[in-house]
C-alpha positions as CSV (number, residue, x, y, z in Angstrom):
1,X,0.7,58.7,-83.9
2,X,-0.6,60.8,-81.3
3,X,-3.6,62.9,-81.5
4,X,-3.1,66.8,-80.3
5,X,-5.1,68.5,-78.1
6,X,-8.2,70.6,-80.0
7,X,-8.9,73.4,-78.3
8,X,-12.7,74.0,-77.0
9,X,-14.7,76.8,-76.9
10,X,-15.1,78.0,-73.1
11,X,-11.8,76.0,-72.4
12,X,-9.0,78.1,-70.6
13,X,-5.5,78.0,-71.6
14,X,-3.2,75.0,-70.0
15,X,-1.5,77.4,-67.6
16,X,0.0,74.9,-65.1
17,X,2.6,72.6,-64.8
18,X,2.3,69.1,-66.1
19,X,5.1,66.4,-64.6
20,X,6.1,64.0,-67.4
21,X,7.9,60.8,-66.0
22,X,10.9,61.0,-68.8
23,X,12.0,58.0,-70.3
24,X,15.8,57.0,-70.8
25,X,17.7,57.7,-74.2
26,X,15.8,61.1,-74.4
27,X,17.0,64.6,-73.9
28,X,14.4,67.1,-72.1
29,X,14.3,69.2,-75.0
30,X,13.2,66.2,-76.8
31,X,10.3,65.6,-74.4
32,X,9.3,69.4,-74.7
33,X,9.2,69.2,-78.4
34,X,6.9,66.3,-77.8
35,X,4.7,67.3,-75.6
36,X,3.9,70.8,-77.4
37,X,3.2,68.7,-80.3
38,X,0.2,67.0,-78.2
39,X,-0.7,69.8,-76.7
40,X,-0.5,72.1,-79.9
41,X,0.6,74.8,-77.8
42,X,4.1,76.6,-78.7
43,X,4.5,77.8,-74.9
44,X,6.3,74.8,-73.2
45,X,9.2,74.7,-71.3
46,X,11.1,72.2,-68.5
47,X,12.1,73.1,-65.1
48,X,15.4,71.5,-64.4
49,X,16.9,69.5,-66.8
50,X,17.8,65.5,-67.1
51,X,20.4,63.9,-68.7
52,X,19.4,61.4,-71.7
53,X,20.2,58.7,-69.4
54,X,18.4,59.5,-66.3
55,X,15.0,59.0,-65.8
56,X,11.8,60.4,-63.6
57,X,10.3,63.8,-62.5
58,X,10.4,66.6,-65.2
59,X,8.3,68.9,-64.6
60,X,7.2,71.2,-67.6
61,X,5.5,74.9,-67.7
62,X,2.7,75.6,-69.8
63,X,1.3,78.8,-71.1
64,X,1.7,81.5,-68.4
65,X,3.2,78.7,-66.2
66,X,6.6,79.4,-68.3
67,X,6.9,82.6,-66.5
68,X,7.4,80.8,-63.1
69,X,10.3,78.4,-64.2
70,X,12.6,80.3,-62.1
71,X,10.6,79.7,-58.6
72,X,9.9,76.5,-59.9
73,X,13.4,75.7,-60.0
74,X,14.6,76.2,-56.6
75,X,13.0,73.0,-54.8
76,X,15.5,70.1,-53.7
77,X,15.6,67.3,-55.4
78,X,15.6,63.6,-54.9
79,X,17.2,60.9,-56.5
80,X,18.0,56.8,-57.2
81,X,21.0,56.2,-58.7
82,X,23.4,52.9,-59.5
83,X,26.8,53.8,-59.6
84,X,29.4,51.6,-61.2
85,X,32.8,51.4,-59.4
86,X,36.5,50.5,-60.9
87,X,35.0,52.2,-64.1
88,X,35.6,55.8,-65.0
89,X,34.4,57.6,-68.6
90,X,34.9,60.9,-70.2
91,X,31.4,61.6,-69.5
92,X,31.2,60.9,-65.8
93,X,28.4,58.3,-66.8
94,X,27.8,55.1,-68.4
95,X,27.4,56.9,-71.9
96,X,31.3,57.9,-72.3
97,X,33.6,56.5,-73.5
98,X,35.6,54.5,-71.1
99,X,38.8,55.7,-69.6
100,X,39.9,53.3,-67.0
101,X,38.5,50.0,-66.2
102,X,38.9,47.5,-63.6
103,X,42.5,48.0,-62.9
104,X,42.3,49.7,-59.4
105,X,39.8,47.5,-58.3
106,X,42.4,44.8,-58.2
107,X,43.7,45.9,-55.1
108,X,41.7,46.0,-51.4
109,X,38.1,44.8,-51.6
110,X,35.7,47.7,-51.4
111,X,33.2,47.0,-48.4
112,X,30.2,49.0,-47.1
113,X,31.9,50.6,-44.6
114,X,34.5,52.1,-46.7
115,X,31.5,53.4,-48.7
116,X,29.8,54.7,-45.7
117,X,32.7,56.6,-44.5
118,X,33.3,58.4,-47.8
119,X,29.9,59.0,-48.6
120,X,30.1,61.4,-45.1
121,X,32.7,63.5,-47.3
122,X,29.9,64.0,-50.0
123,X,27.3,65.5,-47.4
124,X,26.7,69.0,-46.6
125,X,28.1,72.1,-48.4
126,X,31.3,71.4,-50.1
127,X,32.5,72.7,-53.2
128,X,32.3,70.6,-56.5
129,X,33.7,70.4,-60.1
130,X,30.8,69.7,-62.9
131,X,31.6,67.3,-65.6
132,X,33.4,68.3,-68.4
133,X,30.1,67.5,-70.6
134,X,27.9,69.4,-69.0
135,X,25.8,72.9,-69.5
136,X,28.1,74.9,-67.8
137,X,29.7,78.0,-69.9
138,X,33.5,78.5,-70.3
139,X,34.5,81.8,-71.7
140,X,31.1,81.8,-72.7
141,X,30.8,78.6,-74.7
142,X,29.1,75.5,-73.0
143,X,31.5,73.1,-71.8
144,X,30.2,70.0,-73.2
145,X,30.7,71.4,-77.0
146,X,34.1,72.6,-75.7
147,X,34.6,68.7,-74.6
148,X,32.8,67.6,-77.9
149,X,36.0,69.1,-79.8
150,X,38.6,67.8,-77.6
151,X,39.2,70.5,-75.7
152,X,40.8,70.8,-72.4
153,X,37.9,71.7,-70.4
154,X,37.7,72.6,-66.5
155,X,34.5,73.9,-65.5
156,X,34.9,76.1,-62.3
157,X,33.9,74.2,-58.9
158,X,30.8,75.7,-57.2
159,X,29.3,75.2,-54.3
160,X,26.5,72.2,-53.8
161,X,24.6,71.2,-50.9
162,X,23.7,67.7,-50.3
163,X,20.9,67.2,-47.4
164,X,20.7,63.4,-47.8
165,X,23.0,60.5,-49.1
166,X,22.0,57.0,-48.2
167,X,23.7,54.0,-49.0
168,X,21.6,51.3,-50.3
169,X,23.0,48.2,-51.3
170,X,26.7,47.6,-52.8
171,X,26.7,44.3,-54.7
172,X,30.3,43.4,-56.2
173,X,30.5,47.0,-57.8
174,X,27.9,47.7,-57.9
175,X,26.4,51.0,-55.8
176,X,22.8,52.1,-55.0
177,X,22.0,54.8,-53.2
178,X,19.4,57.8,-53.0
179,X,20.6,61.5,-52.5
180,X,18.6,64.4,-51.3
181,X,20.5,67.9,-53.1
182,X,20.0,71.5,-53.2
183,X,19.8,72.5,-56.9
184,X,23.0,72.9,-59.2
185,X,24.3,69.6,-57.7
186,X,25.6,66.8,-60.8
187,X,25.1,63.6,-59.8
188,X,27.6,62.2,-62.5
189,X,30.0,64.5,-60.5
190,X,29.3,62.8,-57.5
191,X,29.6,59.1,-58.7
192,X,33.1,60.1,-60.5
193,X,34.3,61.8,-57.2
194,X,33.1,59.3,-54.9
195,X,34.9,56.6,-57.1
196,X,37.9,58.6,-57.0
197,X,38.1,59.1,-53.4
198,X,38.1,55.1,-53.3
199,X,40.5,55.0,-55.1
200,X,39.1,52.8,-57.7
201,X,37.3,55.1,-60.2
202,X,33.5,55.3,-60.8
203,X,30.4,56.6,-63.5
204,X,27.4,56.7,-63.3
205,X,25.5,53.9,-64.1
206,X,21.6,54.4,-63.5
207,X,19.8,57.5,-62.3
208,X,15.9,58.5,-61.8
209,X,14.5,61.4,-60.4
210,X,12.3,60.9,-57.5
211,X,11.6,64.2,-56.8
212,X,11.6,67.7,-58.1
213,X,10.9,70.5,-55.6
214,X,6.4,70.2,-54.7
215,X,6.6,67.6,-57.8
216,X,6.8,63.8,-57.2
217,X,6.4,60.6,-59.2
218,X,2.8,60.3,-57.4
219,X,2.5,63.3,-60.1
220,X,3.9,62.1,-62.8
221,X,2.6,60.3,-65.9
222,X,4.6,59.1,-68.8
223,X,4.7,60.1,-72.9
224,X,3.4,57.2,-73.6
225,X,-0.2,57.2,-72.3
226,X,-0.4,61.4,-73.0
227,X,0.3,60.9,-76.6
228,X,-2.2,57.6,-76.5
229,X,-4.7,59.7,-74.8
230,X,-4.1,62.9,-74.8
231,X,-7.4,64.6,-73.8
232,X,-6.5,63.3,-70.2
233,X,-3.3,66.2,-70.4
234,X,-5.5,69.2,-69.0
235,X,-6.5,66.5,-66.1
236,X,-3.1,65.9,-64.8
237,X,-1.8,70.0,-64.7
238,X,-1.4,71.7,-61.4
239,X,-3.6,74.8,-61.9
240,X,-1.3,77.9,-62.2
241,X,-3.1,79.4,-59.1
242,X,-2.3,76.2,-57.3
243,X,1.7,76.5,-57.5
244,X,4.6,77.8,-54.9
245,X,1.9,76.9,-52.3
246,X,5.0,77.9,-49.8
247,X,4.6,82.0,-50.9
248,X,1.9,84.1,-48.6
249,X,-0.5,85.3,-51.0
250,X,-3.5,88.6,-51.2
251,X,-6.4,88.9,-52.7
252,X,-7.0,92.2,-54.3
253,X,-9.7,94.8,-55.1
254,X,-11.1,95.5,-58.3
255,X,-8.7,98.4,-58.3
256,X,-5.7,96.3,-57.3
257,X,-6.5,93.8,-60.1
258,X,-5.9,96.3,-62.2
259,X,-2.7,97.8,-60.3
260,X,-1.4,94.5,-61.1
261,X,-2.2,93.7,-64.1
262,X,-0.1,96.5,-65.4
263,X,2.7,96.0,-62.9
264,X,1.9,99.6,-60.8
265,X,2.6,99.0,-57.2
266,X,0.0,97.8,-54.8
267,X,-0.1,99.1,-51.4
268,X,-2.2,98.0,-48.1
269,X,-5.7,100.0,-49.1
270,X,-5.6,97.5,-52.4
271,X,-5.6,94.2,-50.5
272,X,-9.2,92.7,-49.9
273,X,-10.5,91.8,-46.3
274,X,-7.4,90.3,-44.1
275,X,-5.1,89.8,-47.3
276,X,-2.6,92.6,-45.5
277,X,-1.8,89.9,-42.8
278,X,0.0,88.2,-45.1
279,X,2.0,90.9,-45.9
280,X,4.7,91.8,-42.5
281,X,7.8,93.7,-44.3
282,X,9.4,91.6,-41.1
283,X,13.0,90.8,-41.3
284,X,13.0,87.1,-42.2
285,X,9.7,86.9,-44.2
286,X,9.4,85.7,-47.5
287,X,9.9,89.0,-49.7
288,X,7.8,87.3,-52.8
289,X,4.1,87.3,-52.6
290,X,1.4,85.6,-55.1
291,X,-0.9,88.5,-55.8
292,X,-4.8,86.8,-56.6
293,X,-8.1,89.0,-57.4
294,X,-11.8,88.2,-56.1
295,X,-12.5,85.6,-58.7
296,X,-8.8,83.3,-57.7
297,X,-7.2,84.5,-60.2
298,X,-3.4,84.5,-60.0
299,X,-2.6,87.7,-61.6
300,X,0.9,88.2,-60.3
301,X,3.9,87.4,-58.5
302,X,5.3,90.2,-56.4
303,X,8.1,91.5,-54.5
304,X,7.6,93.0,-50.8
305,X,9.2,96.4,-51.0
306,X,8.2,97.9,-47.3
307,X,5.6,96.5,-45.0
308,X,2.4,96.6,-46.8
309,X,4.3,97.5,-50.7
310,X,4.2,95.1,-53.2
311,X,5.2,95.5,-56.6
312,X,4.7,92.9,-59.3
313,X,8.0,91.1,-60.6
314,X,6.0,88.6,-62.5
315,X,2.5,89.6,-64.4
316,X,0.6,86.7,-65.2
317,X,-2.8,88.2,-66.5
């Protein structure tokens, strides 16, 4: 049984993000439950969720952290997966039940190159379909409870963006491959559609996230060893004032602290030293803007209204 985290005296909150490496047969509710339970902290929540089956990077906010999951959330992501041709499922994945099985395989032998070529289709911006069990809301009601009562269900294709798909190894039926996507892209989606396009059907077999926006497996450490040791949690969180290292950033004044920590606009004679450089109003620039005090504090994240004119969209303090 694991041992949660006592707080200490002189011990700051765990505002930060902590990358749990989540195991198959899971959901990533199941891991947040888990890891609040460790960390005796309420104030948990996951940035981009896994399927039970699937494996790898989930990254989770803590404490103020939670009120950055939607920046968090925008990185690409990477990942492994084995698909399974000649075999399709109600789910899109390995966990259905199955449909159709072996029977179009019978036919021309599926080589590499026939692969290759198709995979080209699946690369780039092109409009897909998410599974039937998935999150996606259908007249307001999730799809995948719509599917769980044996509905017709036909979630509305939307537009994905793949940067990367690389062929591996193809072994009988057996696919491997690693894909680069924008977020929003299913990978189940892909393995059924890719199978279908053969012309032989396909699921999901295997899948592991590699990589989840600035979050890798380098980062990652599993439930396991946090619930074995679990005073080595606050060592493995990325600091809150460390995250969405891609935004410019100003320190503030005393005065602007406290502009911003009650969400009043900050303008050029509240920014500390050069800070203002950061700040163009240019066409182009990033219009978001990590707002810091003398100390490194991260006390906001704010929106660039006019060169110079921030106003905070996200109080942290």
């Amino acid at each position: 049984m694991s041992r949660p985290v006592s707080p200490r005296p002189g011990v700051a909150p765990l505002d930060g993000v902590l990358v749990v490496d989540k195991p198959r047969g899971i959901t990533s509710h199941d891991v947040v439950a888990r890891v609040r339970r460790i960390l005796s902290t309420k104030r948990v929540g996951h940035v981009g969720t896994l399927d039970p089956m699937a494996t790898g990077v989930l990254p989770l906010v803590l404490e103020r952290a939670t009120r950055l999951a939607s920046f968090l959330s925008t990185g690409d992501k990477v990942y492994h997966a084995v698909i399974r041709l000649g075999v399709t499922t109600d789910t899109y994945d390995a966990m259905g039940t199955v449909i159709e099985a072996g029977s179009r395989v019978s036919g021309p032998t599926i080589d590499r190159a026939a692969v290759e070529t198709v995979a080209k289709r699946f690369t780039g911006t092109f409009l897909q379909t998410p599974p039937p069990y998935s999150a996606k809301k259908i007249g307001g009601v999730r799809a995948y409870r719509l599917a769980r009562k044996k509905t017709p269900v036909t979630p509305k294709p939307v537009d994905v963006e793949v940067r990367a798909f690389d062929i591996e190894t193809l072994e009988d039926t057996q696919l491997s491959c690693r894909v680069t996507c924008a977020p929003g892209f299913y990978m189940r989606s892909l393995a059924h559609d890719l199978g279908d396009t053969l012309g032989v059907g396909g699921c999901l077999e295997q899948l592991r996230r590699e990589q989840s926006g600035a979050f890798s497996l380098a980062d990652a450490v599993s439930l396991d060893s946090l619930e074995l040791q679990p005073d080595t949690a606050p060592s493995r969180i990325v600091p809150i004032g460390e995250l969405l290292p891609d935004l410019p950033s100003v320190v503030v004044t005393d005065h602007g602290a406290g502009l911003a920590a009650h969400g009043n606009t900050l303008t050029k004679s509240d920014f500390q030293g050069e800070s203002s450089r950061s700040v163009s109003g240019e066409p182009g620039e990033p219009t978001h803007v990590r707002v810091y005090d003398r100390h490194g504090t991260l006390l906001a994240i704010a929106e660039e209204r006019a060169a110079g004119i921030l106003h905070p969209r996200i109080v942290l303090v």
